[in-house]
gemmi code that builds the backbone of each chain (N, CA, C; Angstrom):
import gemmi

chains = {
    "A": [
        ("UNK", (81.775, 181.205, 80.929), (82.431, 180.377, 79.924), (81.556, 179.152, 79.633)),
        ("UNK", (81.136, 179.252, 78.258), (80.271, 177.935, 78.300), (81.023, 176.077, 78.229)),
        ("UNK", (80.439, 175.637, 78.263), (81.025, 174.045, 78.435), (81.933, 173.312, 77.562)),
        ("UNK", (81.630, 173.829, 76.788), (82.323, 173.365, 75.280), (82.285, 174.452, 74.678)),
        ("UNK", (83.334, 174.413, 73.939), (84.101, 175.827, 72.897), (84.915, 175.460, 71.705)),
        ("UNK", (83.814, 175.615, 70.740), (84.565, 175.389, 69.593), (85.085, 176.313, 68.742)),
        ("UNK", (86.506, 175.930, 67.582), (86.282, 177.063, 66.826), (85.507, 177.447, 66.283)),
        ("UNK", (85.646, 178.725, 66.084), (84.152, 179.378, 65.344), (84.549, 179.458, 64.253)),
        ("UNK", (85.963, 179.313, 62.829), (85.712, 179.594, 61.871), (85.461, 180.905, 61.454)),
        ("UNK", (84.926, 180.952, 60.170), (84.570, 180.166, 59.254), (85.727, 179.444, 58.749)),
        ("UNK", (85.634, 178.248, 58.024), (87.206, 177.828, 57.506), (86.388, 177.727, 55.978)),
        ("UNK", (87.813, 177.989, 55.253), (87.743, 177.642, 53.897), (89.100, 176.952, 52.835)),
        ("UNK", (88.479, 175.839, 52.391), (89.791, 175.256, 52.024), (89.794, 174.602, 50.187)),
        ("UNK", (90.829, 174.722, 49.619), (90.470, 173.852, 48.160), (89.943, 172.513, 48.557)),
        ("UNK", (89.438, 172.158, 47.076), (89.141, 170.700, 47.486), (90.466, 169.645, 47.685)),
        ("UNK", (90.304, 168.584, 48.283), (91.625, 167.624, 48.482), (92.186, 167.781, 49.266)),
        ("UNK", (92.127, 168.975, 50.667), (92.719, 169.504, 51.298), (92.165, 168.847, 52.494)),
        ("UNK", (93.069, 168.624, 53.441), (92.978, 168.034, 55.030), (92.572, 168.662, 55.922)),
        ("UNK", (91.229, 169.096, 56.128), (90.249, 169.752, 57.376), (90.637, 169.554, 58.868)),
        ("UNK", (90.763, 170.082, 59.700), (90.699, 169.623, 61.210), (89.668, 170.645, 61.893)),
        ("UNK", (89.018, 170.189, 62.154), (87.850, 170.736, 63.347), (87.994, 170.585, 64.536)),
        ("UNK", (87.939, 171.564, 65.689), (88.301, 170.885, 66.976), (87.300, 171.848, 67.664)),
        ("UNK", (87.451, 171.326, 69.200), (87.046, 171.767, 70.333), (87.035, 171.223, 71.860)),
        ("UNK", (86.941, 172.182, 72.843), (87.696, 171.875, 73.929), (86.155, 172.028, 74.821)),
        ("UNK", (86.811, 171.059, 76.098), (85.589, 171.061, 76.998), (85.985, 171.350, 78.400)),
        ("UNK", (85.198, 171.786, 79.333), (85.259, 171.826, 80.874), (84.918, 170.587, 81.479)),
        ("UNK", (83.761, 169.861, 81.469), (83.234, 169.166, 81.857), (84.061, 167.484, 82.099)),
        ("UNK", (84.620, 167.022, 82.968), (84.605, 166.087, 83.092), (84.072, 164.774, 83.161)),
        ("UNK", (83.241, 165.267, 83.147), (82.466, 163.897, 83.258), (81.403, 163.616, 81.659)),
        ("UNK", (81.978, 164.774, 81.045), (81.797, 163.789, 79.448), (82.584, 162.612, 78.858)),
        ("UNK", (81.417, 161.723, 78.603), (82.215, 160.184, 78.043), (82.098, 159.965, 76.641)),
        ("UNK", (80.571, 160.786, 76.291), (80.078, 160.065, 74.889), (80.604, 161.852, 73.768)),
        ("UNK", (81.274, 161.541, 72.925), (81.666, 163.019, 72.144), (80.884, 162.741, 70.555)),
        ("UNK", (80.132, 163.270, 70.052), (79.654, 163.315, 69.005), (80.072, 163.867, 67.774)),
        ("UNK", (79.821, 164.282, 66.557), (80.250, 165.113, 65.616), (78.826, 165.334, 64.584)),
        ("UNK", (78.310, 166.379, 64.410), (77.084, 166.494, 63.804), (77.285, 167.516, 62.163)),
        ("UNK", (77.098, 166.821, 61.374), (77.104, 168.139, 60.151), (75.507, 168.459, 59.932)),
        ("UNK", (75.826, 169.932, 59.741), (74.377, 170.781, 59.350), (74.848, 171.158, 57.993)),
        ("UNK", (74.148, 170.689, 57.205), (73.444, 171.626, 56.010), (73.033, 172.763, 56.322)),
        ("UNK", (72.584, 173.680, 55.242), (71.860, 174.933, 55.537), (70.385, 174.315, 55.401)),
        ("UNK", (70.059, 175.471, 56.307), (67.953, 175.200, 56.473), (67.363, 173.873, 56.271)),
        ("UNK", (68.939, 172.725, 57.061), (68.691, 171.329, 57.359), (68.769, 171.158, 59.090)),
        ("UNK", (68.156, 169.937, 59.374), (68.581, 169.492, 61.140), (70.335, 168.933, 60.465)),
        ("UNK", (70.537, 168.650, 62.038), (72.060, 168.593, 62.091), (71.754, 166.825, 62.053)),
        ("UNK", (72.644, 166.312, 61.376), (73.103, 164.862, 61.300), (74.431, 163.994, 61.576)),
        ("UNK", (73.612, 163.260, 62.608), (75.255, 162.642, 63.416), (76.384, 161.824, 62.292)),
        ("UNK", (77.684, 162.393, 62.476), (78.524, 162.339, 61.389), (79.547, 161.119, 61.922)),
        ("UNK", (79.893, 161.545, 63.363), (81.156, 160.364, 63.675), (80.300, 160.170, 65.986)),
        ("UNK", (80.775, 159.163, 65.825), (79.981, 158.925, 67.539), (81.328, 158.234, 68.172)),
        ("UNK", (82.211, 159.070, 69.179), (83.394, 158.050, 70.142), (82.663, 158.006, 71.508)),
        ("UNK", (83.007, 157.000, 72.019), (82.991, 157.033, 73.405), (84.618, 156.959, 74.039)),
        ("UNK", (84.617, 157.634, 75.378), (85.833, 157.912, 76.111), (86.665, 157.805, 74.927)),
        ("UNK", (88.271, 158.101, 75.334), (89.063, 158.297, 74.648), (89.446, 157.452, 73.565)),
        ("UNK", (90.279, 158.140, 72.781), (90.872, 157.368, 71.513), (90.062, 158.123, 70.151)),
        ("UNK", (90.969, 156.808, 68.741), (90.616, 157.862, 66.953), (89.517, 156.820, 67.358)),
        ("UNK", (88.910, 157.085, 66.124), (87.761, 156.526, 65.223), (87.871, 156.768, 64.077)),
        ("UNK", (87.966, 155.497, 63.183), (87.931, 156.017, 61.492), (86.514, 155.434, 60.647)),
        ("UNK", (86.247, 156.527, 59.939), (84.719, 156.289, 58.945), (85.037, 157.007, 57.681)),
        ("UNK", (85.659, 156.137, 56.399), (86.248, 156.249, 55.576), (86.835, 157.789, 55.611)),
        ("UNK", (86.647, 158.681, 54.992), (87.610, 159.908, 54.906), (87.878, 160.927, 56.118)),
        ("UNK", (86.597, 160.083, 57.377), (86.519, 161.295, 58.948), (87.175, 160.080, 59.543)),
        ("UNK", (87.870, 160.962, 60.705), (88.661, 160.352, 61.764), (87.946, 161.247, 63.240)),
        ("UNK", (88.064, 160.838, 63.969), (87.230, 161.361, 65.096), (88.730, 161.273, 66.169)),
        ("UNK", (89.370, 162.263, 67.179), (89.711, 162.025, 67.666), (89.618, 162.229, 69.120)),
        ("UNK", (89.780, 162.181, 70.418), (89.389, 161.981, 71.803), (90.436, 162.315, 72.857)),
        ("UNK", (91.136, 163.153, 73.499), (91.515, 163.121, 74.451), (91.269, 164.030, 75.519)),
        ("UNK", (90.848, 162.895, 76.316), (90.192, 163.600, 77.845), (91.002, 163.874, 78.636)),
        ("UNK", (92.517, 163.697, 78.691), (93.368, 164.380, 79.379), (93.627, 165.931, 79.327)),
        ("UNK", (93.215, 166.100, 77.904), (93.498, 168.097, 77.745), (91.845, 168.005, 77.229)),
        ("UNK", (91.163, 167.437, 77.466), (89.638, 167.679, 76.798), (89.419, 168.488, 75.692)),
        ("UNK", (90.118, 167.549, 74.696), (90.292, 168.109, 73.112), (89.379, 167.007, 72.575)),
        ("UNK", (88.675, 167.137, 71.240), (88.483, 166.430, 70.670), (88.653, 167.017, 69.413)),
        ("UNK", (88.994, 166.139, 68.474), (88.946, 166.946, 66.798), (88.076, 165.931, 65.824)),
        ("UNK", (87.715, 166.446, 64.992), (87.455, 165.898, 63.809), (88.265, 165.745, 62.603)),
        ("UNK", (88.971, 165.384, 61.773), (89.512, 165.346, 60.459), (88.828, 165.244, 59.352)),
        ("UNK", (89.577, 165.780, 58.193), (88.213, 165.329, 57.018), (89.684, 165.264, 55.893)),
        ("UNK", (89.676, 164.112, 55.568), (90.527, 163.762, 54.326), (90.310, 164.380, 52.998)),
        ("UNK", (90.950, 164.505, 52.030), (90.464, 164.528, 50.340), (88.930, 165.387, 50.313)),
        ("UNK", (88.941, 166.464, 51.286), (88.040, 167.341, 51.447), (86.986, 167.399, 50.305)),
        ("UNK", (86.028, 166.753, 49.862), (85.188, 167.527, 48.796), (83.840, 168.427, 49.386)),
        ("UNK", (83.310, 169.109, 47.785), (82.271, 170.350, 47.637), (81.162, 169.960, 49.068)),
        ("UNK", (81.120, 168.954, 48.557), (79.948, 168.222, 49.154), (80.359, 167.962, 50.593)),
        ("UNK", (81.305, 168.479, 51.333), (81.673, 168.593, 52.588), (80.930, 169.665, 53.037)),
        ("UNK", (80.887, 170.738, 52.265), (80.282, 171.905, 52.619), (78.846, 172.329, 53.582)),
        ("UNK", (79.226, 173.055, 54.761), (78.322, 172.385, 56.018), (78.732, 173.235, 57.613)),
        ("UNK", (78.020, 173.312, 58.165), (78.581, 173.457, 59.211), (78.419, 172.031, 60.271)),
        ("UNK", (79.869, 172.175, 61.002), (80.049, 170.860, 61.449), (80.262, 171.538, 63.169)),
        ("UNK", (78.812, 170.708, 63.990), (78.979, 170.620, 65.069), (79.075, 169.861, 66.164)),
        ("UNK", (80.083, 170.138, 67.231), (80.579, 168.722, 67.930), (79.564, 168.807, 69.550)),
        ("UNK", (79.274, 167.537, 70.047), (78.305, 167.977, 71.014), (78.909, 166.891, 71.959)),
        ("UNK", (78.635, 166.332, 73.111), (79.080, 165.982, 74.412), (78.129, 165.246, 75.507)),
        ("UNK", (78.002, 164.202, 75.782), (77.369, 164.022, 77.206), (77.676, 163.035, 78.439)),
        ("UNK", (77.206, 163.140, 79.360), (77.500, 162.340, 80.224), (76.333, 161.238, 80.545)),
        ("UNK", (77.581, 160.411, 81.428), (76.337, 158.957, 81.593), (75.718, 159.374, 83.095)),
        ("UNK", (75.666, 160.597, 83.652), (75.348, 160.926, 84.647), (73.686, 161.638, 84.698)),
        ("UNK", (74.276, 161.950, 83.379), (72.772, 162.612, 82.445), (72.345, 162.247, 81.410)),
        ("UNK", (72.491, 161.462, 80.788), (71.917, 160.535, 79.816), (71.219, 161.235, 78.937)),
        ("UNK", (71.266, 161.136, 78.010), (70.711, 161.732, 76.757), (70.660, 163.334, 76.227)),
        ("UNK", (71.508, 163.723, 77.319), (71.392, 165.287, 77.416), (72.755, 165.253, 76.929)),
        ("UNK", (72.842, 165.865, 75.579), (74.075, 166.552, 74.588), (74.210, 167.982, 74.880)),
        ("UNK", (75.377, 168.517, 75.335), (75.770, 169.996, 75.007), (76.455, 170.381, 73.445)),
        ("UNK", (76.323, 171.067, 72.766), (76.907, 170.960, 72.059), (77.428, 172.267, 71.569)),
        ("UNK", (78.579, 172.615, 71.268), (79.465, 173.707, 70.404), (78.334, 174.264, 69.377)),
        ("UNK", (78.917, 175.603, 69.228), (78.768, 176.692, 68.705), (79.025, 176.079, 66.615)),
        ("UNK", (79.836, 175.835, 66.515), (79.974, 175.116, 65.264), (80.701, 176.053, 64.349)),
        ("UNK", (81.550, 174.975, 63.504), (82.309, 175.610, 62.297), (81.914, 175.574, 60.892)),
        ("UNK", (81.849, 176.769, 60.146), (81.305, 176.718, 58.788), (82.227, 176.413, 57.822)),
        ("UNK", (82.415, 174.853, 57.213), (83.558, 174.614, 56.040), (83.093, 174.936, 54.853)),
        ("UNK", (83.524, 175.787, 54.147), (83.885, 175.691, 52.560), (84.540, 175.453, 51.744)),
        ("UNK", (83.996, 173.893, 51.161), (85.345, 173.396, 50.534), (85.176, 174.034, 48.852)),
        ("UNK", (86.431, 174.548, 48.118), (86.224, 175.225, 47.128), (86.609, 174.327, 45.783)),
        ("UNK", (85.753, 173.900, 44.452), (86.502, 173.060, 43.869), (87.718, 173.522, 43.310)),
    ],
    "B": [
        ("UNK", (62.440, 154.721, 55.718), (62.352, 154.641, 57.159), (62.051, 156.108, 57.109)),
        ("UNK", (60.704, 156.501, 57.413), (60.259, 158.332, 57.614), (61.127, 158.598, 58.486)),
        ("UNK", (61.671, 160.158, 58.544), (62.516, 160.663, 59.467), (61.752, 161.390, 60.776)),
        ("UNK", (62.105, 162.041, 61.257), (61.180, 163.346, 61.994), (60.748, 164.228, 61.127)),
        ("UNK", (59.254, 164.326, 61.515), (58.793, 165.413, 60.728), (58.601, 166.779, 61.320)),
        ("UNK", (58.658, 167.632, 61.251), (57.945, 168.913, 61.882), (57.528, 169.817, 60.881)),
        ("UNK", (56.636, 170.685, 61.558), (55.118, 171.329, 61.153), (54.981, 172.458, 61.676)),
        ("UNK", (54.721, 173.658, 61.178), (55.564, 174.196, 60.110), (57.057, 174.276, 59.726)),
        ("UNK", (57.319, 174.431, 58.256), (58.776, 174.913, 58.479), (59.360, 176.490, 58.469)),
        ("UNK", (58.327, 177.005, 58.363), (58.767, 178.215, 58.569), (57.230, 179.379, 59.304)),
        ("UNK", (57.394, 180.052, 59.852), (56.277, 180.789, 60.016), (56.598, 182.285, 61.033)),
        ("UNK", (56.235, 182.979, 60.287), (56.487, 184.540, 60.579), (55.099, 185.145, 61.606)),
        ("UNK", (55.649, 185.303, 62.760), (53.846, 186.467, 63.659), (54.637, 187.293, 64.210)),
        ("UNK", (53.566, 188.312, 64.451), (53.909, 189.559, 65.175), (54.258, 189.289, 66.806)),
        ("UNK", (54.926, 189.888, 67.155), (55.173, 189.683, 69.125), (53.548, 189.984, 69.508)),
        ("UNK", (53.531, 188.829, 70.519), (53.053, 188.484, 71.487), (51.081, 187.949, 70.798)),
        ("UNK", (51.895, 187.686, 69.761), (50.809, 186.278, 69.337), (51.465, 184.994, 69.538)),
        ("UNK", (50.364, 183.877, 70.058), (50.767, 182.733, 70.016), (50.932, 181.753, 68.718)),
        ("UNK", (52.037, 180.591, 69.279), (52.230, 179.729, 68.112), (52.321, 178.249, 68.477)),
        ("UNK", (52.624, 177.620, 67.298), (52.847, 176.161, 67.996), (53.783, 175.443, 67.134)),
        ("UNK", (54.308, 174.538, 67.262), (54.935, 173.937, 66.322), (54.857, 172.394, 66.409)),
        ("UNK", (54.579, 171.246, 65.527), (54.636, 169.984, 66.000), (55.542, 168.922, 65.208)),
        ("UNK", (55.974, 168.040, 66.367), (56.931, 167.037, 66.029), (56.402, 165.499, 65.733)),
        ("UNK", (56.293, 164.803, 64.529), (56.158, 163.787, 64.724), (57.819, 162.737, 64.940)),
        ("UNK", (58.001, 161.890, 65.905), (59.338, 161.481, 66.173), (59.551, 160.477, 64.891)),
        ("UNK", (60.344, 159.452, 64.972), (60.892, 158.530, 64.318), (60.213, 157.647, 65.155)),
        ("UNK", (59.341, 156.583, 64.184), (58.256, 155.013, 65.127), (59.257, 154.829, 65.855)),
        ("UNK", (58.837, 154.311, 67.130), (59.278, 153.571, 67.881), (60.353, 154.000, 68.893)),
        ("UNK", (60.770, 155.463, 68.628), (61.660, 156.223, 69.446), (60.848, 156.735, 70.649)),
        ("UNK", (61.722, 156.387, 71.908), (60.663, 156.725, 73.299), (61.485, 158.062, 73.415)),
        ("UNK", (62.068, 158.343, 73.233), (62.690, 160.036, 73.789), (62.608, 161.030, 72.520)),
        ("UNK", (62.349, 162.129, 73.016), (61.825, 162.958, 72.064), (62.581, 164.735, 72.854)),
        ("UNK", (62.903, 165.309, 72.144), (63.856, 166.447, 72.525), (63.248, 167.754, 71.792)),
        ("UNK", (63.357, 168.471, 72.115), (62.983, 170.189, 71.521), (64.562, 170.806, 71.731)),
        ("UNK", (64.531, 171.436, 70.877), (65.924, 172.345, 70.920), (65.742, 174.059, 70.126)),
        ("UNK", (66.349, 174.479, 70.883), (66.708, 175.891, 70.295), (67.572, 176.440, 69.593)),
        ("UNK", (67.816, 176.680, 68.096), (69.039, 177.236, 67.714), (68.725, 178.203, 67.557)),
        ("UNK", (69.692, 179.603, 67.831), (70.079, 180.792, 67.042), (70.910, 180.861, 66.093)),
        ("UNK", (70.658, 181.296, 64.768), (71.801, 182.018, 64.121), (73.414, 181.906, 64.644)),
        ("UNK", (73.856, 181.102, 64.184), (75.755, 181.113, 64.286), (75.822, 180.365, 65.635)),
        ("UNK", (74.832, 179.493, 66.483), (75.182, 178.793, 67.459), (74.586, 177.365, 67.277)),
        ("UNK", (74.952, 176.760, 68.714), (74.328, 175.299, 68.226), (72.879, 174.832, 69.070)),
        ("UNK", (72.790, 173.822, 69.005), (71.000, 173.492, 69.576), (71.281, 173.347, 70.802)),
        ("UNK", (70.342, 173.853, 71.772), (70.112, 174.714, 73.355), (68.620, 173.517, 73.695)),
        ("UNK", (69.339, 172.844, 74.513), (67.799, 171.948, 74.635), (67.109, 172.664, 75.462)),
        ("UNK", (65.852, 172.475, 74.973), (64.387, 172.957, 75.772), (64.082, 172.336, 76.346)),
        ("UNK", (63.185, 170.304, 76.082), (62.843, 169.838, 76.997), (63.195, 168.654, 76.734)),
        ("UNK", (63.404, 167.514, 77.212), (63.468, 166.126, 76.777), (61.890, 165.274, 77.207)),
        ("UNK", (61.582, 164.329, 76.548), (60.437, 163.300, 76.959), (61.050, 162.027, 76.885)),
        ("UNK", (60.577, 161.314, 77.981), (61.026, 159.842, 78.090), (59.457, 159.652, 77.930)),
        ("UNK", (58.874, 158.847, 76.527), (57.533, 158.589, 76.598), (56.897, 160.045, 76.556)),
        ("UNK", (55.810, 160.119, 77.608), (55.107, 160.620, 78.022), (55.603, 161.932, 78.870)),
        ("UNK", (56.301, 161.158, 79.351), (57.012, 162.391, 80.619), (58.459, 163.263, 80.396)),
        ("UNK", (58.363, 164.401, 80.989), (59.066, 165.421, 80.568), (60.389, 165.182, 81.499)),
        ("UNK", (61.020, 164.492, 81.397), (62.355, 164.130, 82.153), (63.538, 165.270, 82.149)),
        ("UNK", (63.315, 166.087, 81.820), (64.298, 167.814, 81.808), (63.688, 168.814, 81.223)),
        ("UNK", (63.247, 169.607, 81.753), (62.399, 170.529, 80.900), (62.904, 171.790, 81.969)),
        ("UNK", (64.303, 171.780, 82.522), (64.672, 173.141, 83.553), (65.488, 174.402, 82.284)),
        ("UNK", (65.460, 174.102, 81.108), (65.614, 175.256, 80.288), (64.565, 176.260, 79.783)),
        ("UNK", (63.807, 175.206, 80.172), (62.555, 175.788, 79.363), (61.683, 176.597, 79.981)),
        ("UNK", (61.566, 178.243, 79.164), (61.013, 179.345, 80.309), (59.930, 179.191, 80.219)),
        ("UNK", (59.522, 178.369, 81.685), (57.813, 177.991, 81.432), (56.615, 179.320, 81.482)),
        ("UNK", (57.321, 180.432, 81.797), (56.183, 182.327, 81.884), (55.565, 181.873, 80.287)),
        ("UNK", (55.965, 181.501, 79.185), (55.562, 181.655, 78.444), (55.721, 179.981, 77.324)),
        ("UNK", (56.352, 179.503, 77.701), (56.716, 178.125, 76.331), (56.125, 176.968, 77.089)),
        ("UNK", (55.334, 175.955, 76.706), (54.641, 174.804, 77.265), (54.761, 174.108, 75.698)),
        ("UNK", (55.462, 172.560, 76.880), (55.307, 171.811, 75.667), (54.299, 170.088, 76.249)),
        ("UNK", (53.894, 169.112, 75.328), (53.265, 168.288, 75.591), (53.639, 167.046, 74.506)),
        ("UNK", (53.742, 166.488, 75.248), (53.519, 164.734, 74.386), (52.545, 163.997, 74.783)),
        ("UNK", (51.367, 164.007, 74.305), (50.184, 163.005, 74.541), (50.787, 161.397, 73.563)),
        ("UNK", (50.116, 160.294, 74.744), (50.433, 159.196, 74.082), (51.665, 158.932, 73.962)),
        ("UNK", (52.762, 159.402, 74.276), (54.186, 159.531, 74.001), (54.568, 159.209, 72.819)),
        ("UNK", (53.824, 159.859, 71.822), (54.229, 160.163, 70.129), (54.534, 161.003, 69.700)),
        ("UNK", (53.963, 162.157, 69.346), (53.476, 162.961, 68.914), (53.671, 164.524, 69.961)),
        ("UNK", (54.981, 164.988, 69.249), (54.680, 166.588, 70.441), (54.301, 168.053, 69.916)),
        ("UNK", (53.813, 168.446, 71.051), (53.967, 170.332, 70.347), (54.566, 171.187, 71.592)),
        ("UNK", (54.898, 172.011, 70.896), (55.609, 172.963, 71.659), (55.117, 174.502, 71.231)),
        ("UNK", (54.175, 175.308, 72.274), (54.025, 176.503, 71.795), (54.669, 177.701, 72.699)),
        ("UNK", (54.774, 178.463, 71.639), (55.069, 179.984, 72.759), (53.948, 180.786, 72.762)),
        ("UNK", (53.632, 181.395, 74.069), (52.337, 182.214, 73.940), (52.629, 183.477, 75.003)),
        ("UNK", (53.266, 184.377, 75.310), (53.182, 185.456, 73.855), (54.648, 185.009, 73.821)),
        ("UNK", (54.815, 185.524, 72.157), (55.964, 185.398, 71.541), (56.626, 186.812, 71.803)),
        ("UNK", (57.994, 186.816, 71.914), (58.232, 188.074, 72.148), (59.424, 188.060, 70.918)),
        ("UNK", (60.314, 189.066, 70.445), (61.285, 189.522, 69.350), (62.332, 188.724, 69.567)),
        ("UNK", (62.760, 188.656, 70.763), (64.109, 187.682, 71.029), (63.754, 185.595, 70.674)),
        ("UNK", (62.730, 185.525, 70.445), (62.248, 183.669, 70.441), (62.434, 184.014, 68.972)),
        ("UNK", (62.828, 184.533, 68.154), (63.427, 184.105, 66.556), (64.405, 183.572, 66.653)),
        ("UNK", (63.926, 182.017, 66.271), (65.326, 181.609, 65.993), (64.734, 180.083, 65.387)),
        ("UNK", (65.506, 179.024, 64.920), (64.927, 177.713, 64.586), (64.855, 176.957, 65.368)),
        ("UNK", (63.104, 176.293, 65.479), (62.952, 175.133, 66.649), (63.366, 173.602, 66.297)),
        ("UNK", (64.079, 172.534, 67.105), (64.534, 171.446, 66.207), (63.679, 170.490, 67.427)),
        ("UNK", (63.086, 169.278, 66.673), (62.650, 168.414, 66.806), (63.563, 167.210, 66.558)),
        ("UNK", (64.272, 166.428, 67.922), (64.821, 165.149, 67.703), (64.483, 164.301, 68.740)),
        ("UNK", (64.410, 162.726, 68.007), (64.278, 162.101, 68.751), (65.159, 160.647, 68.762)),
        ("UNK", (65.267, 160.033, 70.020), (66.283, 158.613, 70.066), (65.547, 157.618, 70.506)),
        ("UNK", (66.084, 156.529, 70.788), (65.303, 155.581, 71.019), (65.358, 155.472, 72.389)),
        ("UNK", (66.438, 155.806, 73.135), (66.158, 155.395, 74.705), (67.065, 156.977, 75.231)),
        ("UNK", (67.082, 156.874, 76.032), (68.328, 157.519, 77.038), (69.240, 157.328, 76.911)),
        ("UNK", (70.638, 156.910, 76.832), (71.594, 156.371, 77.023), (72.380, 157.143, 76.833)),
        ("UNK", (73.109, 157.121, 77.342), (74.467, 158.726, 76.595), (74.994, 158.065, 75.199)),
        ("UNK", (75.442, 157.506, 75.031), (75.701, 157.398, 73.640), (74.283, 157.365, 72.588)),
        ("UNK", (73.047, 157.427, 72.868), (72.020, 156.925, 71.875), (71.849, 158.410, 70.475)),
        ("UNK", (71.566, 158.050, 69.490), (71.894, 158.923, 68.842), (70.500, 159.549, 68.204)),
        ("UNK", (70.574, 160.980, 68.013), (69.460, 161.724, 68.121), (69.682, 162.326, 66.947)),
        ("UNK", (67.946, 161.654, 66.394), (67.961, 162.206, 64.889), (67.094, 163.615, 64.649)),
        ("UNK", (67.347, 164.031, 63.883), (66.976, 165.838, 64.151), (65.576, 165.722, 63.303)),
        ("UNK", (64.653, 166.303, 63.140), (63.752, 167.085, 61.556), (64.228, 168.287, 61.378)),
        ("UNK", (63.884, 168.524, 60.768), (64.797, 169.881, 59.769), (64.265, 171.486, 60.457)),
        ("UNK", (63.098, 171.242, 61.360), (63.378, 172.596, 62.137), (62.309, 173.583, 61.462)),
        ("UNK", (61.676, 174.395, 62.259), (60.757, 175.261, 62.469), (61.174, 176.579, 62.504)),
        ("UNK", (61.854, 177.169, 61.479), (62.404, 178.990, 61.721), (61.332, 179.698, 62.005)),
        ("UNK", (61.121, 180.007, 62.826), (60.026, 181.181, 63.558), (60.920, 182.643, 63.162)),
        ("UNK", (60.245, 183.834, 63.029), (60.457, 184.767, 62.890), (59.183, 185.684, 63.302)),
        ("UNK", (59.680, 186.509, 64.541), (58.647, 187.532, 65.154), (58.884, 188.862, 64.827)),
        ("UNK", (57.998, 189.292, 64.134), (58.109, 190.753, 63.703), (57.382, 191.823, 65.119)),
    ],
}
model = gemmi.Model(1)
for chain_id, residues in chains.items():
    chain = gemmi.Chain(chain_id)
    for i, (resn, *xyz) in enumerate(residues, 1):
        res = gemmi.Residue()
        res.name, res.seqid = resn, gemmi.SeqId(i, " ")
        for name, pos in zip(("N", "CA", "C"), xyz):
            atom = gemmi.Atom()
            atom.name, atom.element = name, gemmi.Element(name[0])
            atom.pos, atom.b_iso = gemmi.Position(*pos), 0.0
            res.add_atom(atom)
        chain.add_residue(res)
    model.add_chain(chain)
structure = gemmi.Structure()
structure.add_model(model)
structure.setup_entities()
């Protein structure tokens, strides 16, 4: 079972529509949870950054955190085209420093 | 602000010719990362550099993949021999320090394809 497990998707939604991305972890001793969107035949680009628990808001993404069921989700408000991406969530500890695991990743298509 | 660059972005050889691929980081970033994606998964680190030095490099199947940062700028990473299963895209990122939260900027990746 690998460390982190995300859905795999694919999701597809109209535009304007309320996204949730999630994924679950083993690892305890992750503090820092990331959120990365990939373009196609792009590198992946960090989208939302929490540390330990709790939301985070960055205008239409919300990042959320709980290390009690080692969930984390992403949200995506008023979904637009230009969401379109695969969005992957990655993980690390301060035990290992700079070393991210990261999910398998979900492919959104937002449709106008 | 130049991003990461990498070199080539794409390049097709037959198994068990060698290759290389190179990363220039983002100025001034001391950590520098190699990663592996396949098709429908996410990036599989290969090696990390603090500077100069290879501070995790236990993914990385050294029978055949060697990587180097001279000067702690500038890296390459080759496979020599390439075999059918190493298709996949190589990603070049780098951060500025260690830190678990420090955030790691990607270049857009090296699709290798071994015929």
């Amino acid at each position: 079972q690998k460390e982190v497990e995300q859905d795999p998707g694919p999701l597809s939604v109209p535009e304007g529509a309320i996204v949730s991305l999630n994924c679950t972890y083993s690892n305890s001793a992750f503090q820092y949870f990331m959120w990365y969107r990939q373009y196609s035949r792009k590198g992946p680009e960090l989208l939302m950054y929490t540390y330990s628990s709790g939301n985070k808001e960055d205008g239409r993404f919300t990042a959320q955190v709980d290390k009690s069921s080692k969930y984390i989700s992403l949200f995506i408000r008023d979904s637009q085209p230009s969401d379109s991406a695969t969005y992957l969530c990655a993980m690390s500890a301060n035990t290992n420093a700079g070393k991210s695991t990261f999910g398998d990743g979900t492919t959104l298509t937002v449709k106008p | 602000e130049a991003g990461v660059v990498q070199s080539p972005r794409y390049k097709i050889i037959e198994k068990k010719q060698p290759v290389a691929f190179w990363c220039n980081p983002i100025s001034g970033h001391n950590t520098l990362y190699w990663y592996l994606q396949n098709l429908g998964q996410g990036p599989e680190l290969l090696i990390r550099y603090e500077n100069e030095e290879a501070v995790d490099d236990s993914q990385l199947p050294k029978d055949r993949f060697s990587a180097e940062r001279l000067k702690g700028v500038d890296s390459t990473l080759k496979i020599q021999p390439a075999e059918l299963g190493d298709s996949a895209v190589y990603l070049c990122a780098s951060s500025f320090g260690l830190a678990g939260g420090d955030e790691q900027f990607f270049g857009p990746g090296t699709r290798l394809t071994v015929l």
